[in-house]
N, C-alpha and C positions, 0 to 999 in steps of 0.2 A: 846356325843352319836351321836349328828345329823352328827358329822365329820366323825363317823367310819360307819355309813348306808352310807354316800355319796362315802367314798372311796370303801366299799364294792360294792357298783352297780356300780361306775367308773369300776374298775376292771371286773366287769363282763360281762360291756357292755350295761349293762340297764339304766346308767343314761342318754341318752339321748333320751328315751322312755318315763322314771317318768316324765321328764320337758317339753316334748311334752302331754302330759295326763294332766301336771299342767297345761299348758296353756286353755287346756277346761273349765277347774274346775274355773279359775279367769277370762274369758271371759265375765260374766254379771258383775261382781268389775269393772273391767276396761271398757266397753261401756258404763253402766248403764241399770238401767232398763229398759226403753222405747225402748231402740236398742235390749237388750238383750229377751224381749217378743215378738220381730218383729223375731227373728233367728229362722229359719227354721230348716237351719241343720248347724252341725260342725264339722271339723274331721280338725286332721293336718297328715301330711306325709311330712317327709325330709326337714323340714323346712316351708311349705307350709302349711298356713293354707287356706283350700276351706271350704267358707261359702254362703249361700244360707237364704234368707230374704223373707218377706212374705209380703215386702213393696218395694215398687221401689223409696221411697221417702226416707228411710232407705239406700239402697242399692247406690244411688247414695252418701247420704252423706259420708260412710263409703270410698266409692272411692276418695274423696275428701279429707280425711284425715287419708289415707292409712298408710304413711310413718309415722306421731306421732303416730299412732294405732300400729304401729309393735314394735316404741320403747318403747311403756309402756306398752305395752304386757310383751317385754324382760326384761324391767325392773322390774316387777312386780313378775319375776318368778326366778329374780338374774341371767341369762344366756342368750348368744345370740343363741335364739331357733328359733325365727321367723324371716324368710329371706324375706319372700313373703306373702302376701295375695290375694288370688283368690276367687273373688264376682262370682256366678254364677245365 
């Protein structure tokens, strides 16, 4: 069943909207709570996730381990969705 909703949104054009939307939805899984109660705002666009923290102590660490953050992002949601992170 899960094969024929994926090929159906493949085909429609929406599967890479669902997996950009998944990645909000597994954003506190994959930071944890402490970072994920510090998150201000989050939105992804084109691959780009812009996020915004409510700590500068947060905010730098996230910058620091930017690049493992994007692969178990993508990991986590089975697809290469997240190209980028932008700390604002």
């Amino acid at each position: 069943m899960d094969e024929l909703v994926n090929l159906y949104l493949e085909q429609m054009g929406l599967s890479r909207q669902f997996k950009e939307r998944e990645v909000c939805q597994v954003w506190p899984d994959v930071v944890g709570g402490m970072i994920a109660s510090r998150t201000k705002s989050l939105r992804i666009s084109d691959g780009k996730v812009f996020v915004s923290f409510t700590s500068s102590v947060v905010k730098n660490e996230i910058l620091m381990v930017k690049e493992g953050l994007i692969k178990a992002l993508n990991d986590r949601v089975g697809d290469n969705v997240v190209k980028d992170i932008v700390v604002f």
